[in-house]
N, C-alpha and C positions, 0 to 999 in steps of 0.2 A: 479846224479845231477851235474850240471855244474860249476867246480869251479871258482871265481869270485876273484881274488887276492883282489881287493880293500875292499872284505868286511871284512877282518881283521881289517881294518883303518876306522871305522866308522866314516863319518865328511870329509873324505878326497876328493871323488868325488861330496859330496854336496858343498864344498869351492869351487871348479874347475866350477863348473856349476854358483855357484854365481858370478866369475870373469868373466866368460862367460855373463851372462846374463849384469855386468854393462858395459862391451866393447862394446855390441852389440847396448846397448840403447846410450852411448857417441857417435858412429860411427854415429848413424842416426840425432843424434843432432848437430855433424860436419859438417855431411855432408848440413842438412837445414840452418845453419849458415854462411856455404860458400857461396850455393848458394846465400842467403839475400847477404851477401855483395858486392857479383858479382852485384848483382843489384845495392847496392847504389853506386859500384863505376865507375857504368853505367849510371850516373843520374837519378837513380832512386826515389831518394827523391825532387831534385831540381824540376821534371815532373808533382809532384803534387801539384804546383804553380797554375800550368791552369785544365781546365775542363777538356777538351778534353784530352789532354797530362796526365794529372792525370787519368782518366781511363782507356787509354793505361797502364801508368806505374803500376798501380795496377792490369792491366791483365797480366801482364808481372810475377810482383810477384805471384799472386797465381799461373799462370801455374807451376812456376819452382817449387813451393814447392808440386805442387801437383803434379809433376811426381815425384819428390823426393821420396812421399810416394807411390805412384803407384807402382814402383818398389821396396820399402821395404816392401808392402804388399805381392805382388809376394814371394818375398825371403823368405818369415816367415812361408808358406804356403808351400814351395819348398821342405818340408822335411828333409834339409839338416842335417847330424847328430849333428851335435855341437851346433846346433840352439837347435833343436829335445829333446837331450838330457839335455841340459840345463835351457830349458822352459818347456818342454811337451806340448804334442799336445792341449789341454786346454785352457792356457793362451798363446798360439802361436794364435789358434783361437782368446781366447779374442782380443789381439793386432791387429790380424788381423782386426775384427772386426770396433775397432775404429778408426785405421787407416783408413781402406777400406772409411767407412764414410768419415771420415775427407779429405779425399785426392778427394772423388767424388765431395763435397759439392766447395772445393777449382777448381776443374775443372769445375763445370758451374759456381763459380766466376767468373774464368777466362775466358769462352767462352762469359758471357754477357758483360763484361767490358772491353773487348778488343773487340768485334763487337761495343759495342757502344761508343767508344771513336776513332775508326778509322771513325764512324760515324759523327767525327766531332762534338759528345758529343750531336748531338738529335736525341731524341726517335725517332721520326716520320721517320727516312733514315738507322734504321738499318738494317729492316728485309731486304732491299733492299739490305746495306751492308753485310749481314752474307751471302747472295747469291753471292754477287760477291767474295766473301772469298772461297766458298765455290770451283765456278766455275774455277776458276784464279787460285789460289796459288798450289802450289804443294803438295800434298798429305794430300788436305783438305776431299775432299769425303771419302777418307780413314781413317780419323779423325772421320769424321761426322756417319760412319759406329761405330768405333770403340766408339763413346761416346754411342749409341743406344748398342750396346754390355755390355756395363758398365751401364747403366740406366737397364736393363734387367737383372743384378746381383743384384745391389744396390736393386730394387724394390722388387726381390726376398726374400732377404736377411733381411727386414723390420717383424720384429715381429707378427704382424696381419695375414702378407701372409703369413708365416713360416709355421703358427699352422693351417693354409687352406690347407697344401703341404704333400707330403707325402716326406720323409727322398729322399727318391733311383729321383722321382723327380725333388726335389730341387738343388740337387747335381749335376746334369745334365747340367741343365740351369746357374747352379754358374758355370761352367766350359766356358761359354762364356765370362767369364770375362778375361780370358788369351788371346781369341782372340780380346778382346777390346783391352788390354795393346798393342799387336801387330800393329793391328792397327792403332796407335797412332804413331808407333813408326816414320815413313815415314816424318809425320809431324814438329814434334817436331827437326829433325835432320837437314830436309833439308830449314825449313823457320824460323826455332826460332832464334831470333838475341843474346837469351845469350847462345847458344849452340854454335854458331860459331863466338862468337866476339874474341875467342883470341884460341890460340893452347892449352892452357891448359885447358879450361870450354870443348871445343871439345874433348880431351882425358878423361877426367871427365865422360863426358856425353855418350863417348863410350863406355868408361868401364863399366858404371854402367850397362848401357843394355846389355854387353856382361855377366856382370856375372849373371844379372837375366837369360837370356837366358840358359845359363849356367847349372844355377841351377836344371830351371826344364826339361833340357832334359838330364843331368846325372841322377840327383836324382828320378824323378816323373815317369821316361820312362827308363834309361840306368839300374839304378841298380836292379830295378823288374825285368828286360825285364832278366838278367845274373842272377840273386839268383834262378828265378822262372825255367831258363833252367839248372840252377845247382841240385838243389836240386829235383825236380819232385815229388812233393806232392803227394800223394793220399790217400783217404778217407781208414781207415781200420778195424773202426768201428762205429756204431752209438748204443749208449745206454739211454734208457729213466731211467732216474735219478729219477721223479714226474711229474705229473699231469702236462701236459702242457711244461718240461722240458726236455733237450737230448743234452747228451752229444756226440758231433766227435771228432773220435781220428781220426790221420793224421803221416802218416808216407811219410820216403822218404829219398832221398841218403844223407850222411855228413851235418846233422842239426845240429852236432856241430858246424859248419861253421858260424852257423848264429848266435853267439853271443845274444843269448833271454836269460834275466833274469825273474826270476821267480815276477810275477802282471805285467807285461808288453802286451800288444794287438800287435795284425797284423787287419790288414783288407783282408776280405777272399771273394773269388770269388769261390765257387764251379760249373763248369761245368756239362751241361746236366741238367740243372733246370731251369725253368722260371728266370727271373731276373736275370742270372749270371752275363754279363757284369755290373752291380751296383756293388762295393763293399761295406761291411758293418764289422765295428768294433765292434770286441769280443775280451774278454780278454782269454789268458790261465790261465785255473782252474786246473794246476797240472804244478809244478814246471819242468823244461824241464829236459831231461837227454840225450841230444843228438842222440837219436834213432826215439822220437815218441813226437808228439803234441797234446795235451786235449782244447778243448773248450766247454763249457757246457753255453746253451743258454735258454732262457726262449720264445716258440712260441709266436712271440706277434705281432710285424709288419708282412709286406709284406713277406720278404728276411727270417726270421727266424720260419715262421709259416711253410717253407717247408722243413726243416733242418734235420725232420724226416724222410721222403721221400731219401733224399740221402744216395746212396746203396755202400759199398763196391767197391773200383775198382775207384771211380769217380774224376776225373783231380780234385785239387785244385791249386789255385794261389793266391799268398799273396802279402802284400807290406809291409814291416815292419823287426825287430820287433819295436814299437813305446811304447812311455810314461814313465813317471817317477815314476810310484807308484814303485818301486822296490830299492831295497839295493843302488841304486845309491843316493838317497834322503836322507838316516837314516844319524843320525849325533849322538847317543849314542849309547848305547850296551842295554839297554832294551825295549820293542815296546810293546805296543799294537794294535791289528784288528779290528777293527769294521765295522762291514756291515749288511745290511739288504738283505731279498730275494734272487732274486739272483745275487744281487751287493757281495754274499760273495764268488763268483768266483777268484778275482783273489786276494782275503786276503787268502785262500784255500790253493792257488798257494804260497803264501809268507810266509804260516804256514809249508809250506814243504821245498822250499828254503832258505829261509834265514840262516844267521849262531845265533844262540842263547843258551845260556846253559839253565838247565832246572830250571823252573821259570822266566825266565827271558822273556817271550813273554809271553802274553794272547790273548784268540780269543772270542770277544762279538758278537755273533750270532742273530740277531732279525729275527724274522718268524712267519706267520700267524696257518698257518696247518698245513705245509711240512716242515723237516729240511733236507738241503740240507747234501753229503756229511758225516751224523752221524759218521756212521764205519770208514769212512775216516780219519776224526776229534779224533774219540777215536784212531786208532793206533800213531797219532802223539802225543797227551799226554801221552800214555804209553813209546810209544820208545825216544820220547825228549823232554817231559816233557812239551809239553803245557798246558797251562792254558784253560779251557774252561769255557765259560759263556752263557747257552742258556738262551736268551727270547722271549719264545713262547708269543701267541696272539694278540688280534688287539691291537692298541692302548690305551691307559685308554681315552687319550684327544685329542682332533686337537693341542695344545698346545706343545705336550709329544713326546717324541721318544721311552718311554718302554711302557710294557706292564702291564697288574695287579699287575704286584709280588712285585713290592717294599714301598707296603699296602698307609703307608701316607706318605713317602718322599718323595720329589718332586727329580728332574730329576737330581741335581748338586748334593744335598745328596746321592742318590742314586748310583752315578759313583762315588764319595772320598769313599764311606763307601764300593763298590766291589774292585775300583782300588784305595787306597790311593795316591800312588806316580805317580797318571795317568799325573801331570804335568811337571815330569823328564824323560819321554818314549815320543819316535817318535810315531805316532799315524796315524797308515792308515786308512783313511775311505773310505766307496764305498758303495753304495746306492742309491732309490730313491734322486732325487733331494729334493723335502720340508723336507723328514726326511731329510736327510744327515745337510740342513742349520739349523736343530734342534739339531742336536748334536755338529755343530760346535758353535753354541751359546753356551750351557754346555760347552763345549772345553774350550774355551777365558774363562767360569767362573772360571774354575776351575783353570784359571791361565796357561795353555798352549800356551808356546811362537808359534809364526805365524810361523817361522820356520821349525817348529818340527810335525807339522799338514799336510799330504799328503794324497792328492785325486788327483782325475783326474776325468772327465765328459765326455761323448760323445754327450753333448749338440751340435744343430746344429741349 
């Protein structure tokens, strides 16, 4: 096992990550604040006096606030480790998420009300107008490409079409949205009057695109492209765990190197199989020891229904390691696990890393037929003393996250009267998504600060 100095100081890397995460959100509210003022003390309040000049001056504002976020969306997506580590990839999505929205919706503000207010504020001379914009100005076509890039994310990325899509798919075509941002960029530098009204908003506005750029060809291309020629993965065994489940072990040269804490994911690319160019995230289901890698996957999409198939010898390539469910998150000295299926992957992996004396972790196992890992599970309560909780079968109710066994308690009774002190313990969850929001309900009942509560999703 890989020692981990900070998990002596439990609380100590969770502080570090929460000062992280409130600079990260100050900077971007900085930065939309500066820009706003650039504007008004460009005229931009006085503008919206007249018709016309007020829909100019309002297309002005949303432009700038919506490259603002175009590029903090970029960046939050970029991998970057201190972001990464501080949010997890999760709620770097959510953010993303509502950013992406909010920064697209603000870009056709500003494409309609800047066409129709250089229109001279009537409807009837704009499509006319968006043409001569289009034709004339410098690096509008390339704009008008790159908003069709970003329509073609955004559209994707809408709920309805998501669950029409297939994961390896969607991922594809969201990848057009970095050549929207590009796209854009020609425009925005060389005709926008609050990019070049002064040497400062111009150095602003360079920076900010250099360090998006930045971002994602260190982060997204430079450092895979070196870990993946460092390290040389390869497949070294494959073993069926249950019915439908198979575990890959992965070896390769100084994976101490790579700094992986034990419930932490990579996204894996196995070569020589249909689909490889897709990556797809799994978590490790066995705490790392710097020799060898476990992933243990449930055949159920496209990418992992062939995972049995991969033979000994076969190139893998990663990009990670990513997420926060791991010791970087605890913030006391006793924990509990809970996971369902086989969301109990990478609680597995944390029942073997982590530091805990004995009694002082528990692992709540829910499973319909198969239990994942048993023998596993028993040697770690024998050698360190873990706690074990299995709950076999279906559910009692759609309501419920257990099974039969706890006769007439309901679900809050049931978790104080196994775990009394379950609201003084950090508590990793991982599971289906509707159970998982059913035990985080119990959670909050039972009085567990927001804190102290750690999952992570590979919702997409």
């Amino acid at each position: 096992m890989i020692d981990v100095p900070a998990a002596v100081l439990p609380g100590r890397r969770a502080r570090i990550d929460s000062t992280v995460r409130s600079g990260a959100l100050v900077a971007l509210w900085l930065s939309l604040l500066l820009v706003t003022y650039w504007w008004v003390a460009g005229g931009g309040v006085q503008e919206l006096g007249g018709w016309a000049t007020g829909l100019t001056s309002v297309g002005r504002l949303t432009g700038l606030l919506a490259a603002v976020l175009l590029l903090a969306q970029v960046v939050l997506m970029a991998r970057v480790p201190v972001l990464e580590a501080a949010f997890g990839q999760d709620r770097l999505a959510q953010l993303h998420r509502l950013i992406g929205f909010t920064s697209f919706n603000l870009m056709i503000a500003h494409l309609v009300t800047i066409t129709w207010g250089y229109a001279a504020g009537e409807w009837t001379k704009t499509p006319a107008t968006l043409w001569d914009l289009t034709v004339d100005y410098p690096g509008m076509l390339l704009a008008v490409a790159g908003t069709a890039c970003l329509c073609l994310s955004v559209l994707t990325s809408i709920k309805a079409a998501r669950r029409r899509m297939r994961y390896e798919s969607w991922h594809l075509l969201h990848l057009y949205a970095y050549l929207g941002v590009g796209l854009a960029l020609p425009h925005q530098l060389w005709t926008g009057q609050e990019f070049l009204a002064s040497s400062g908003r111009t150095v602003f506005w360079w920076t900010a695109w250099s360090v998006a750029a930045a971002t994602i060809l260190v982060y997204r291309i430079g450092v895979p492209v070196v870990r993946n020629a460092r390290h040389r993965l390869r497949v070294t065994n494959v073993v069926r765990e249950a019915d439908g489940v198979v575990s890959v072990y992965v070896g390769g040269r100084q994976l101490d190197r790579l700094r992986t804490e034990a419930g932490q994911f990579f996204s894996w690319r196995f070569l020589g199989r249909p689909g490889w160019t897709r990556a797809n995230p799994y978590s490790l289901s066995a705490a790392p020891d710097g020799r060898s890698l476990r992933i243990t996957v449930q055949e159920a999409g496209d990418a992992s229904a062939t995972l049995s198939a991969v033979r000994p010898g076969a190139r893998v390539l990663v990009e990670g390691p990513f997420g926060r469910l791991s010791d970087r998150a605890r913030t006391g000295r006793k924990i509990a696990l809970i996971g369902a299926g086989v969301g109990i992957t990478p609680l597995r992996a944390l029942a073997e890393g982590l530091d805990y004396a004995p009694g002082d972790a528990v692992l709540v196992q829910r499973f319909t037929d198969q239990q994942l890992f048993r023998s596993e599970l028993q040697r770690l309560h024998h050698q360190r003393g873990l706690l074990l909780l299995t709950l076999p079968g279906h559910r009692r109710s759609p309501g419920s996250w257990l099974g039969a066994g706890p006769g007439e308690l309901d679900d809050l009774q049931a978790l104080r009267y196994w775990i009394p002190d379950i609201a003084e313990r950090d508590v990793y969850l991982c599971g289906p998504d509707a159970w998982t929001q059913l035990v985080q309900r119990t959670l909050t009942a039972a009085g567990l600060p927001a804190e102290r509560l750690h999952l992570e999703t590979f919702k997409w």
